[in-house]
N, C-alpha and C positions, 0 to 999 in steps of 0.2 A: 504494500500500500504506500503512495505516493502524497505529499501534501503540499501545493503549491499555493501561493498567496500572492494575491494581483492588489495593484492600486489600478482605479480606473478614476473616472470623469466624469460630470452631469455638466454641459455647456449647453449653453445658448437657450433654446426654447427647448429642452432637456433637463433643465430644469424644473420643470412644471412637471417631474413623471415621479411620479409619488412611490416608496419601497416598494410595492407590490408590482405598480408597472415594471417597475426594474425588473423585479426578480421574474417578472415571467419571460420579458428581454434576453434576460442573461440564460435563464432556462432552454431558451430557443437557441441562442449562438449553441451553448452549449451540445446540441444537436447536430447543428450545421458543421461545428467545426469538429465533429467526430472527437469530440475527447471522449476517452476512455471512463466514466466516471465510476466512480463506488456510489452504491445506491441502499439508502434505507430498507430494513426489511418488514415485514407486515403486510393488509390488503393492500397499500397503495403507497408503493416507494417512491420514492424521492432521491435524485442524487442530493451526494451528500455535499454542502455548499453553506458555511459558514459567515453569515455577514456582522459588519463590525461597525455601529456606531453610527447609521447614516444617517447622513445631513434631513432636515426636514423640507418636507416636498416646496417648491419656490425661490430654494435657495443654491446656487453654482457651487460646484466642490471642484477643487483640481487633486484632491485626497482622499478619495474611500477607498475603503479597504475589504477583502474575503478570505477566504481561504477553501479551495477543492478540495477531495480526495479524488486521487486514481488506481485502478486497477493496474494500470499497466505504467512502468517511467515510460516517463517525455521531458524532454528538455525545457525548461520557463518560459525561456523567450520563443521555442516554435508555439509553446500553448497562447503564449499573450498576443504572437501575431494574427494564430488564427481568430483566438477569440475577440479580437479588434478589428479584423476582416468582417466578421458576422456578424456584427452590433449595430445600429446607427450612429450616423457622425453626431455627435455628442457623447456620447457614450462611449469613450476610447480608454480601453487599456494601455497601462503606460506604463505599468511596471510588473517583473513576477520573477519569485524568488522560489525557490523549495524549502519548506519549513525545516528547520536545522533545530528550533527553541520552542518551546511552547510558552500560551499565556499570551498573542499577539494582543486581545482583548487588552489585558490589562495593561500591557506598554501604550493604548492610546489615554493617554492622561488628561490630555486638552490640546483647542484648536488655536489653529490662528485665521481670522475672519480681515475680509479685508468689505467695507460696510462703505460707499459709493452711496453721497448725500446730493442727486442735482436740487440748484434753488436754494444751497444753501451756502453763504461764505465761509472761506476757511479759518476768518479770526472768530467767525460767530462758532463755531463747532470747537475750536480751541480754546473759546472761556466753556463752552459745555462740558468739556473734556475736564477744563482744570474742575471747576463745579463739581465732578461726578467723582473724580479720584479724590477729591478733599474730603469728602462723606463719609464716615464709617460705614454708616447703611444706608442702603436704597430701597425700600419697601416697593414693588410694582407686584400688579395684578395680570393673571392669564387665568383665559378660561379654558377649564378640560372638561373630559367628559365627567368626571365628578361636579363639577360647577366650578364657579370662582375657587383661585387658589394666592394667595401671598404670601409672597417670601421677597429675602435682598436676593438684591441684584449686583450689589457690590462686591459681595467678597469671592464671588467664585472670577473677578474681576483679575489676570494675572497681571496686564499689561492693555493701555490704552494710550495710542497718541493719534493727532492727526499727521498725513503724509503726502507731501508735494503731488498735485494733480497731472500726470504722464502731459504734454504738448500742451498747448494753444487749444480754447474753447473760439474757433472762429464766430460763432453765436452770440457769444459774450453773457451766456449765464451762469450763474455762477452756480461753482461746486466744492464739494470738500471730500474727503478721505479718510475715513478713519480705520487704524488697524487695531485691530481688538486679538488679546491672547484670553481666551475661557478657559478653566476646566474644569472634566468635566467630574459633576459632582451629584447630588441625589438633595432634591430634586432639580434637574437639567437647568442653566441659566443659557438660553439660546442669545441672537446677538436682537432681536425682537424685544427681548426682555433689557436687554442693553439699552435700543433705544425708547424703551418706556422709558427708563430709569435717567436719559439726557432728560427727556421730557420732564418726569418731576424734579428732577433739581436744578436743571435753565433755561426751563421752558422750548426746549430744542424742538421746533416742529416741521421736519423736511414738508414741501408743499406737496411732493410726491412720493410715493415709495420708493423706499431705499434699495439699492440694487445690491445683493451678499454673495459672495463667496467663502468657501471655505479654501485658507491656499494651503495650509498644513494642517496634520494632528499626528501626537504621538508624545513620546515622552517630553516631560516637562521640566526643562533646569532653572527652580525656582530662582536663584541668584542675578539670570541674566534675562529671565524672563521668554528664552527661547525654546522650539518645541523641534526634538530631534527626528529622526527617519524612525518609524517602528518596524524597517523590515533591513535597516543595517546588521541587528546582532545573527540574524538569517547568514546575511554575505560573509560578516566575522566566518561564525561556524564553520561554514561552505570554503573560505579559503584556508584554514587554518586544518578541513577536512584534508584537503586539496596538500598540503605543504608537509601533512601526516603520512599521504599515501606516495607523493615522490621521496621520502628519508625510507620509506620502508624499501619501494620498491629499487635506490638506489645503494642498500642498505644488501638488499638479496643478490642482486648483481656480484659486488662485492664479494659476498660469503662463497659467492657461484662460481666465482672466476678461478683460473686455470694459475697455481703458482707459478713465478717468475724464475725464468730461466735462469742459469748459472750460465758465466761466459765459457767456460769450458763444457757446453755442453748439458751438463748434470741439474737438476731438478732442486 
C-alpha cells in the first residue's frame, strides 16, 4: 500500500465549488487518470482519499491538501500530472509527495490569507489593522447551523498587516491588502470573522466583498509569525531514504569486490 499527498488549487470561479463539489471532481479524475486506488470495504466502497482542512466554499486556496492510498507504487509527480490533466482548470494539482511521516493533519496548524479590500484605502485598512491588533479581544458573531455563535476573533489572530497593492489601478479606485496568518483552532476563526472583527473595532466597511485566498497553511513558527510546507518532513524522509539506500548499496559493492592484486602477481 502506497500513500501519496497532493496540494492542489480552487482558482478563479473555482472557487465557488463547495467540498462536496470537489470531492466528486477529484473522484472523477480519479477514474480518468486510472490510478490504482485502495478502496473502503463494506456495501458501498469508496476509495480511500483523505482531505485536510479545506478552505470554505467562496474562498481561492493556492494550498489544500489530501492524501490517497494505492494498491499499486506510482511515482508522485506521474500521479499529480495525471490527476491535473483530469480536473478543471482551476482545480490544478501542484504538488505530491509519498507519505514518509504520519499526522499531515496535524502539521496544518494555520493559514496565511491574503484578504483583497476594492473601495477601500490603504491608510484607512492600516489604522483598522492597528485598531484590531491593539484589542485583546474581539467578540464577533456567525451564524451556524446551531444558531448564532460568539467568540474572539483576536486571538487565534497570529499575524496581520497590510501589503503594497501589485501595479497601477488605471481606474483609480482604490484598494488595500491585507495579509492575515490564523490558526487554526476550535472553534474555527475564518478571515470572514476577521473582517467582522475590523468592522467592530474601526468601523472597516469594504463597499464590496472582499476577495480571499488562502496562499499557505501548515506549521506554524510562533516567533516569526510564518507558516512552513506541511509536506517538507515527506521530502526530508524521502531523501534521507534515498542517501540510506546509496551507503548500503555502495557499502555491498564494496564487501562484493574482488581483492586487490599483489604486483607480483599473488592475491
Amino acid at each position: 500500500m502506497q500513500r501519496i499527498r497532493l496540494r492542489y488549487t480552487k482558482r478563479g470561479r473555482l472557487r465557488f465549488t463547495s467540498h462536496r463539489d470537489f470531492q466528486r471532481a477529484f473522484e472523477r479524475a480519479l477514474r480518468r487518470a486510472e490510478v490504482p486506488m485502495a478502496y473502503s470495504a463494506g456495501f458501498t466502497p469508496h476509495p480511500k482519499v483523505s482531505y485536510a482542512n479545506a478552505a470554505p466554499t467562496g474562498t481561492g486556496s493556492e494550498a489544500e491538501y489530501l492524501e490517497i492510498q494505492l494498491t499499486e507504487r506510482r511515482e508522485p509527480e506521474t500521479v499529480r500530472a495525471l490527476l491535473d490533466a483530469s480536473l478543471p482548470d482551476g482545480l490544478d494539482v501542484t504538488d505530491a509527495v509519498e507519505a514518509h511521516t504520519s499526522g499531515l493533519a496535524d502539521r496544518l496548524q494555520a493559514s496565511v490569507w491574503e484578504i483583497r479590500l476594492d473601495g477601500v484605502a490603504a491608510e484607512e485598512a492600516g489604522r483598522a489593522v492597528e485598531a484590531f491588533l491593539a484589542a485583546d479581544e474581539v467578540p464577533v458573531e456567525r451564524r451556524t447551523k446551531n444558531g448564532m455563535r460568539s467568540f474572539d476573533a483576536r486571538g487565534a489572530v497570529a499575524h496581520l498587516e497590510t501589503v503594497p497593492v501589485p501595479g497601477d489601478r488605471p481606474d483609480g479606485n482604490a484598494c488595500a491588502i491585507l495579509r492575515l496568518v490564523v490558526r487554526h483552532l476550535t472553534p474555527a476563526v475564518r478571515p470572514d470573522d476577521v473582517l467582522s472583527g475590523l468592522r467592530v473595532t474601526a468601523d472597516l466597511a469594504p463597499p464590496v466583498p472582499a476577495a480571499v485566498t488562502r496562499l499557505a497553511q501548515g506549521l506554524l513558527d510562533e516567533e516569526t509569525g510564518t507558516v512552513t510546507d506541511p509536506l517538507a518532513p515527506d521530502r526530508d524522509a524521502a531523501t534521507a531514504a534515498l542517501s540510506t539506500a546509496a551507503e548500503l548499496s555502495t557499502a555491498t559493492v564494496q564487501d562484493g569486490a574482488s581483492p586487490a592484486t599483489s604486483g607480483d602477481g599473488t592475491a
